[in-house]
C-alpha positions in Angstrom: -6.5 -9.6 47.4 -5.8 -10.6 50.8 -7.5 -13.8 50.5 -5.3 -14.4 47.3 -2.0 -13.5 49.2 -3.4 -15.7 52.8 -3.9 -18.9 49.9 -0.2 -18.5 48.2 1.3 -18.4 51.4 -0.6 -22.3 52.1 -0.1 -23.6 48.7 3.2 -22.7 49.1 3.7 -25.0 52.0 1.8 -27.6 50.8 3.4 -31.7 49.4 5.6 -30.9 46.4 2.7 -32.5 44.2 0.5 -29.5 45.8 3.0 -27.2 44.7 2.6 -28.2 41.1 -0.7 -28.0 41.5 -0.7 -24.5 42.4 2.2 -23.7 40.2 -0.4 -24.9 37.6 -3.0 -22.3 38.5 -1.1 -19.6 38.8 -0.8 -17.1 35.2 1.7 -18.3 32.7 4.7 -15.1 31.8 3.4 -13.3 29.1 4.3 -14.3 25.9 6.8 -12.4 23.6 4.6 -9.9 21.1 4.2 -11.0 18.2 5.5 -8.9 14.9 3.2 -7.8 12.3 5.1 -9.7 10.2 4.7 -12.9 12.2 1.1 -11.8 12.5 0.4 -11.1 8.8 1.9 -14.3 8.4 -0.2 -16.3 11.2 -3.4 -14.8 9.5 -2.6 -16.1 6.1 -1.8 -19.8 6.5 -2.6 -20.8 3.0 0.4 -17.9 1.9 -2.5 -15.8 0.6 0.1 -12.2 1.9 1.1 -9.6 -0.1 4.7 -9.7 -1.6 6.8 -6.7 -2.4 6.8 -6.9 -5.5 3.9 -8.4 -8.1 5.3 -10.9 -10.7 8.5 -10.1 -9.3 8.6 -6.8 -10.8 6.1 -4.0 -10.4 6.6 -2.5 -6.6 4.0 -3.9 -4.1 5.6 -1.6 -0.6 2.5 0.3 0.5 0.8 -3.5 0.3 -0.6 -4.7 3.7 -1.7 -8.7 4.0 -5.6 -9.0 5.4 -5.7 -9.3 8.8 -2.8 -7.4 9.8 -2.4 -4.3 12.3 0.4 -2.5 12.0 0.9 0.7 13.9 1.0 4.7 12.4 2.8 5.4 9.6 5.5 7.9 10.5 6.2 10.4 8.4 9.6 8.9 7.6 7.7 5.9 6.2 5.5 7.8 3.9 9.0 9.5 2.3 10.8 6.4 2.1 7.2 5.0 0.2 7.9 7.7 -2.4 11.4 7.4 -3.4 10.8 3.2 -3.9 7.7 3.8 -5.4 9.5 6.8 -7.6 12.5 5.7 -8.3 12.4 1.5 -8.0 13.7 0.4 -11.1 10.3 -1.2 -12.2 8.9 2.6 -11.8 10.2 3.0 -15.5 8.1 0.2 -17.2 4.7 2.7 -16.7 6.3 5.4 -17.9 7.9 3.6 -21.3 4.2 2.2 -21.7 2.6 5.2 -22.0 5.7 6.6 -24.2 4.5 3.8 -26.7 0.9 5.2 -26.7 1.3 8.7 -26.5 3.5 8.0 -29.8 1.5 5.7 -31.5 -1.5 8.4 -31.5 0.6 11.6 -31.7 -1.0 12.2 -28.2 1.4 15.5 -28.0 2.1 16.5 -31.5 4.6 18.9 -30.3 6.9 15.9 -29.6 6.5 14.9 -32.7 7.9 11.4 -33.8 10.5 8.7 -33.6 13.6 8.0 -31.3 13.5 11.8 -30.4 9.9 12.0 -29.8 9.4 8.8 -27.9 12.4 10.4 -25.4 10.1 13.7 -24.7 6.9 11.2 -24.1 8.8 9.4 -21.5 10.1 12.0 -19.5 6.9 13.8 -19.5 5.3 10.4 -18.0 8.0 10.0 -16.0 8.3 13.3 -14.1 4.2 13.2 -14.2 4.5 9.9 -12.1 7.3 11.2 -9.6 5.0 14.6 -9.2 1.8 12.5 -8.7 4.2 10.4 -6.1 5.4 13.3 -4.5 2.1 14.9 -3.8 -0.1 11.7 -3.2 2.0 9.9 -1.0 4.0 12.3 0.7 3.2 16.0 1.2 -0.5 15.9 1.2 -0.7 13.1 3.3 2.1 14.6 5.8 -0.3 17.5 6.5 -4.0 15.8 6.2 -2.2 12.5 8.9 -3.3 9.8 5.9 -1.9 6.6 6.0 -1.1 5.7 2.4 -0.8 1.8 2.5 -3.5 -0.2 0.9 -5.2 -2.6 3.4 -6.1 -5.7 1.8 -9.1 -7.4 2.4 -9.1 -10.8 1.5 -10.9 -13.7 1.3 -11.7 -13.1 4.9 -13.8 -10.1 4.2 -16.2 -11.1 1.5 -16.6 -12.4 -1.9 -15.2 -10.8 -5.1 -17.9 -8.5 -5.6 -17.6 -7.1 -2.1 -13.5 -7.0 -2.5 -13.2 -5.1 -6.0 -15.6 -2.6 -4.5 -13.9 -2.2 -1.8 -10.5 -1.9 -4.1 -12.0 0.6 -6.4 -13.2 3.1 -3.0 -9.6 3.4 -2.0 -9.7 5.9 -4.6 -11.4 8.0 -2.2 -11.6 6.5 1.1 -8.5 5.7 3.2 -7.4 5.1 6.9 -5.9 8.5 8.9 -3.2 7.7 11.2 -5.5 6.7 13.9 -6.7 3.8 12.1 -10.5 5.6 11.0 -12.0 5.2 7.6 -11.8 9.2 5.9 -12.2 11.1 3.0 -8.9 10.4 0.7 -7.7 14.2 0.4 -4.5 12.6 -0.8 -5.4 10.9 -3.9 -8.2 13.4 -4.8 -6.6 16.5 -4.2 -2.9 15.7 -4.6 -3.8 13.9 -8.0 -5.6 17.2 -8.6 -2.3 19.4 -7.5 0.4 17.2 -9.4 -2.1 17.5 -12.7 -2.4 21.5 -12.3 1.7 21.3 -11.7 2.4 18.9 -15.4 1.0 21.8 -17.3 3.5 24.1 -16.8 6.4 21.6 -18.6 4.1 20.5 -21.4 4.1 23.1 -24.7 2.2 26.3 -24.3 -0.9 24.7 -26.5 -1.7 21.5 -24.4 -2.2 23.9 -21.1 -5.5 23.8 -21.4 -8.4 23.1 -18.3 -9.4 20.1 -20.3 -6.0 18.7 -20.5 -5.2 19.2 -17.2 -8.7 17.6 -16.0 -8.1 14.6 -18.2 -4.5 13.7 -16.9 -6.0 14.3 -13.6 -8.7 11.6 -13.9 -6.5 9.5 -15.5 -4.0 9.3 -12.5 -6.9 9.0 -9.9 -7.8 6.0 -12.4 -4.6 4.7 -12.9 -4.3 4.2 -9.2 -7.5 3.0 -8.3 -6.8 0.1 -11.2 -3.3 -0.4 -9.0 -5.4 -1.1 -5.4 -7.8 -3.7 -7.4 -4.3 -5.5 -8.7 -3.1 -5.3 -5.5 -6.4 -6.9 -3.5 -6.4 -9.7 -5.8 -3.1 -10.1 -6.2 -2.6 -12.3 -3.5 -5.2 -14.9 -4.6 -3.4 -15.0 -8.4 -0.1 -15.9 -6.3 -1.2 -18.4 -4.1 -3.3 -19.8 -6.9 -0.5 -19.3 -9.7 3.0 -19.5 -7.8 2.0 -21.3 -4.9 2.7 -17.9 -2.6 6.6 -18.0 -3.7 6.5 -14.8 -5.9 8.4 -13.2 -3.1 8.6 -13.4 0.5 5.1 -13.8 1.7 5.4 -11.6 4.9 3.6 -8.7 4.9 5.4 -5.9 2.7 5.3 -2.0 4.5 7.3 0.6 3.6 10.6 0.1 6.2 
């Protein structure tokens, strides 16, 4: 260190043309850090990022672009996931969809049929979705420390094979807070608790174990066929829209 100092103190007394030189070998200022957002962006040059939304419509928030590091997800972040993911105005289209089928096959007979039937399918799906919301995104992950974003993959990570694997584990692998692969407590048993919940607003004859253990694999499916959309959704954009279905930063939860 003295040696360092002793040579600063020459070069500084040096020709002018010395002093560039030296200038020249000293380190540059530190650069401003860069955003995750700039760097989600950086790592996808050919616009290959998640968007907030998919096709403009169906919510895309808890979406992270490949190669991007973005810190813990605060707790405030997972309840702000919850209500846009709840209440977003796309977050009626599931529910009316499965209206139509639960209708169409008299799912529920005790709803019966018609305008009047059709309403009691939809807000059964609808408060089913919210509860499965509530308790997957929020409260169970609040006290297990779960991050619930879906970290994309990409093309960067391996071929299509490797990626909808990958997609269909989130199902029951996720990242904790600290950034660690773990079991995914949230989906499994908060799918598990907002199933067990559903029963007790549906008619005394469909609160049955089997029931109850079907809607519950159907949500865990549900989602897991929402993280394959969302890791390939990137590559239909770029390939379909030219990465202008949205912004192409990457989308978090704000």
């Amino acid at each position: 260190m003295f040696a360092a100092v002793v040579g600063a103190m020459v070069l500084s007394t040096a020709l002018p043309a010395q002093q560039q030189v030296a200038a020249d070998l000293l380190p540059d200022a530190p650069l401003p850090q860069q955003s995750s957002v700039d760097a989600g962006a950086a790592a996808n040059p050919k616009n290959n990022a998640q968007t907030k939304r998919i096709l403009g419509i169906f919510p895309n928030f808890r979406a992270v672009s490949e190669q991007t590091h973005l810190p813990p997800q605060s707790v405030k972040e997972k309840f702000t996931a919850t209500l846009q993911d709840s209440f977003d105005y796309s977050a009626f289209v599931l529910p009316a969809l499965l209206a139509a089928e639960g209708e169409a096959t008299a799912s529920t007979p005790e709803f019966h049929s018609e305008w009047a039937g059709y309403g009691r399918y939809f807000w059964h799906s609808f408060v089913d979705q919210t509860d499965e919301n509530l308790w997957v995104e929020f409260i169970v992950p609040t006290v297990t420390h779960e991050d619930t974003r879906y970290y994309t993959m990409g093309q960067s990570g391996g071929g299509k094979v490797k990626r909808m694997g990958y997609a269909l584990s989130r199902a029951v692998v996720t990242r904790n807070d600290a950034g660690r692969d773990t079991f995914n407590v949230s989906e499994v048993v908060g799918a598990g608790a907002a199933s067990g919940i559903s029963s007790l607003y549906y008619p005394s004859r469909e609160r049955s174990f089997g029931n109850t253990a079907t809607l519950w694999g159907t949500n865990v499916g549900i989602d897991a066929a929402t993280f394959l959309i969302r890791e390939f959704w990137p590559d239909v954009n770029h390939a379909l829209f030219h990465g202008k279905e949205g912004p192409s930063a990457v989308t978090t939860t704000p």
